[in-house]
C-alpha positions, -999 to +999 in steps of 0.1 A: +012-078+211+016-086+174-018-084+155-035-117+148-062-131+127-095-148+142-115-176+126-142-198+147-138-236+140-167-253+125-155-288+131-126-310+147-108-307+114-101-271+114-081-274+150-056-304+129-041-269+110-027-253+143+011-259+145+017-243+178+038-219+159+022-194+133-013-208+142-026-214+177-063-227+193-080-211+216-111-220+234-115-200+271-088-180+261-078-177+301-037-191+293-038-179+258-041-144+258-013-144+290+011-160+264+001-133+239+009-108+264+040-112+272+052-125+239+055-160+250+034-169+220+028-146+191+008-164+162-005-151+130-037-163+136-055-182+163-088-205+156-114-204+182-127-243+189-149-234+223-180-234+204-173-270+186-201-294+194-196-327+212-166-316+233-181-303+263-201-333+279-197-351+309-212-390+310-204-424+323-203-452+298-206-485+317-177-479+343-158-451+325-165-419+329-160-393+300-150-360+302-151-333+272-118-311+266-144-284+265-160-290+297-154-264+322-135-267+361-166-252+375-190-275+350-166-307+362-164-295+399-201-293+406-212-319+380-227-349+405-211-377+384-177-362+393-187-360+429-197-396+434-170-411+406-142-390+409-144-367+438-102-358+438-110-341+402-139-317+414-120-310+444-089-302+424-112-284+395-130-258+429-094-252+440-081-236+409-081-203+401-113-180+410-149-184+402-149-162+373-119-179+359-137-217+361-164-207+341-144-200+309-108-219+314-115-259+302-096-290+314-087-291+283-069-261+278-060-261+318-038-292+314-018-274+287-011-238+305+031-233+308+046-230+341+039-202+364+076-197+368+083-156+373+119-161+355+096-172+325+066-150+329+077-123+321+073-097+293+099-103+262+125-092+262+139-111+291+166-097+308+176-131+323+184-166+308+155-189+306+156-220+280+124-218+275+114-187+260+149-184+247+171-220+237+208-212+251+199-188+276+206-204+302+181-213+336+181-181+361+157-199+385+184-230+383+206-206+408+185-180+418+149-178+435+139-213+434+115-217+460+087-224+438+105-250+418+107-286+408+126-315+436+114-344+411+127-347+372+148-317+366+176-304+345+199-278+348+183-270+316+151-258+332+134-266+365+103-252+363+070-270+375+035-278+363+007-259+382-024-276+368-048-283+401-066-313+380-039-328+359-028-336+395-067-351+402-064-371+368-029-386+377-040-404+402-070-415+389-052-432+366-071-412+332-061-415+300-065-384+270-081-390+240-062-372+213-073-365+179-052-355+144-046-356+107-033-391+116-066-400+135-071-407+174-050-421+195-055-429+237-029-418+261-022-428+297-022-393+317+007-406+333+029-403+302+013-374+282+034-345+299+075-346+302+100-338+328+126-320+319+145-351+323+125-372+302+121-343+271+160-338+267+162-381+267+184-381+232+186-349+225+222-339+216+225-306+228+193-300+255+200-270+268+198-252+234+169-269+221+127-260+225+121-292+241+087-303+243+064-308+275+037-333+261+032-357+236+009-335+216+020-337+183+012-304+161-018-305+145-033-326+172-060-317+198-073-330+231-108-345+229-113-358+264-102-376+293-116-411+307-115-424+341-121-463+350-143-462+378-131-485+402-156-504+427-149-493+459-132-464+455-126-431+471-100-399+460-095-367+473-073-336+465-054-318+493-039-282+483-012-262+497-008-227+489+001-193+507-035-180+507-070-196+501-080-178+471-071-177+436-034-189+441-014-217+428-002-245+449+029-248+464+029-284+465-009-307+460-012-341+466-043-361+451-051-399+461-075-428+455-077-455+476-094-490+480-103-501+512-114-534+530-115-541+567-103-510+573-070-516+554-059-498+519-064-526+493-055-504+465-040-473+462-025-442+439-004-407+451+003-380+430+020-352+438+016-316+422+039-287+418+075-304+425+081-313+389+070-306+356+043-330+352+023-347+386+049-370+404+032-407+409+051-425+438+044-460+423+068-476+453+048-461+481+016-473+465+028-505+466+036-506+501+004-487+511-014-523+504-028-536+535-023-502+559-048-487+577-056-452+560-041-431+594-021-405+593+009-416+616+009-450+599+016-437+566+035-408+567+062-423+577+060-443+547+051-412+520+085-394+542+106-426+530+102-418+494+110-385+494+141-399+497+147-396+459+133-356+459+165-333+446+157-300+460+172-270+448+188-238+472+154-227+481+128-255+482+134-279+505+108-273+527+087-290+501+101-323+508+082-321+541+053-303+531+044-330+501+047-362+527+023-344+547-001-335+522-001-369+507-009-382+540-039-357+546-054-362+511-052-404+521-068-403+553-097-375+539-100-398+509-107-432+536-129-409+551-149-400+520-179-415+504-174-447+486-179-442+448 
C-alpha cells in the first residue's frame, strides 16, 4: 500500500478538491481502504468527510423524503420513516453486508463501491486482462468464469456488474441524487447516474483502451443525498438472491413499488440488481403490469417475456430465470405490504 496523507474536512468545500486520482474521500472507509489494498486506488492523500455536519439526516419534506449521503444502511434500515415511505430501501439497506459493516459504510459511499468482480479484485499486479484496472488488457471474465456477471448492457470491453443492495431499492423508487461541486448543485435521476458499459463507451473512439467512467460524477463533485417522491398509495419491497443468508452479495435482487386499486396494479416500477452494471429498470413490463392483479402466476409470465432482451454470457444463464422469479416475489410481497 503506498503511504498517504490524512486531513478531516471542515466543510462541503474541502471534498470539491478530490479528483479521484491523487486525492480521494473517504467517509466509512468500508470500499476505500479495499481499493487501497489491492492497489486499485492509490492516492496521495485522502480527506475524511464522515464527520461533516448536515449530511447524515433522514426527514420528509412535504411528500419527499430526504436522505443524507452520510446516513448509515443500518441508520436508513431501521429509521421508521423508511419503513412506512420506502420500505424496498430498508429492506435492501438490512440485506447488505453484516451488522458491523452497516454501521460505518453510508449510502452514500455504498452506491459508489466498484464491482465485486474476482478478475478485478485482485491484488496488482494482475496476472490477467481486465480493462478496468488496466485500459488494453483485455476482459478475462468476458471468456472465462462468468457466472457472476452482467446479461443486461455489456461490452466485450468489460462485463462486470454493480453489487449495491440499495441502489437497486432507489431505482425503483424512482430517487434522484443531489450532487454538489465547484460548479454548484445539480439533481440527478438515479436512473441515469450510473453507466453500463454500453452506455460509458457511447462515442468513445477506442473503448476498450480507455478508463471509462461508471457515473456521472464529475471530479471534484460529491454526493449530498437522495430524495424519494412519496407516492399515495404505495408499497415496495426488496427480494434478494444469494448463495447464503449472511454477509454475501446478491446473485441477482429485484426491488419493486407498486400501486394498487381493486386489487389490480395501477402503477408500478422493477429493478433488477446484479445483471448489469447499474440496476436494470424494465420500463416495458411496468407498463404492462397496469391493471394486473399482484399474483405470482399472473405476472411472471409477463417479467419471463422481457427477459427476452437479457444477453447471457457462458456461465450465467441461469440468471435469466432466477431474475423473473425474483421480480415476481418482490411484486406480490410488495401487494402484500403495508400501504405507505
Amino acid at each position: 500500500m503506498r503511504n498517504f496523507t490524512y486531513a478531516a474536512a471542515t466543510g462541503i468545500e474541502d471534498a470539491f478538491a478530490a479528483d479521484g486520482a491523487d486525492i480521494m474521500l473517504i467517509a466509512g472507509g468500508t470500499e476505500l481502504l479495499n481499493w487501497f489494498r489491492l492497489g486499485i486506488a492509490s492516492p496521495g492523500h485522502a480527506i475524511d468527510i464522515g464527520r461533516l455536519e448536515g449530511l447524515n439526516g433522514i426527514a420528509l419534506h412535504g411528500d419527499r423524503l430526504s436522505i443524507g449521503a452520510l446516513a448509515t444502511l443500518n441508520e436508513i434500515g431501521e429509521h421508521p420513516l423508511v419503513k412506512d415511505r420506502a420500505s424496498a430501501l430498508g429492506e435492501a439497506c438490512l440485506k447488505a453486508a453484516s451488522a458491523q459493516i452497516r454501521n460505518r459504510a453510508t449510502i452514500g459511499g455504498n452506491v459508489l463501491q466498484k464491482t465485486r468482480c474476482a478478475y478485478f479484485r485482485s491484488e496488482a499486479p494482475l496476472p490477467w486482462g481486465c480493462n478496468k484496472r488496466v485500459p488494453g488488457s483485455g476482459c478475462a471474465a468476458r471468456d472465462g468464469l462468468n457466472e457472476r456477471h452482467a446479461i443486461f448492457g455489456w461490452a466485450d470491453s468489460c462485463v462486470a456488474v454493480h453489487p449495491s443492495d440499495p441502489l437497486v431499492a432507489l431505482t425503483a423508487l424512482d430517487a434522484e441524487v443531489e450532487i454538489a461541486g465547484k460548479n454548484g448543485r445539480r439533481v440527478v435521476p438515479v436512473t441515469s447516474f450510473h453507466l453500463t458499459q454500453e452506455e460509458a463507451a457511447t462515442g468513445v473512439e477506442n473503448p476498450a483502451e480507455t478508463m471509462l467512467p461508471e457515473t456521472r460524477l464529475e471530479p471534484g463533485e460529491i454526493i449530498l443525498g437522495y430524495h424519494l417522491q412519496v407516492v399515495p398509495g404505495q408499497r415496495s419491497a426488496y427480494v434478494k438472491v444469494r448463495e447464503r443468508a449472511s454477509y454475501e452479495y446478491a446473485l441477482v435482487s429485484a426491488a419493486v413499488s407498486v400501486t394498487l386499486e381493486d386489487g389490480r396494479i395501477v402503477r408500478a416500477r422493477v429493478a433488477l440488481g446484479s445483471v448489469a452494471q447499474k440496476p436494470w429498470r424494465l420500463s416495458a413490463v411496468e407498463a404492462r403490469l397496469v391493471g394486473v392483479v399482484p399474483e405470482r402466476d399472473i405476472v411472471l409470465p409477463i417479467l419471463r417475456e422481457a427477459m427476452i432482451e437479457a444477453r447471457p454470457l457462458r456461465h450465467n444463464g441461469y440468471k435469466i430465470t432466477m431474475a423473473a422469479g425474483a421480480a415476481a416475489r418482490a411484486i406480490v410481497n410488495a401487494a402484500m405490504g403495508d400501504v405507505a
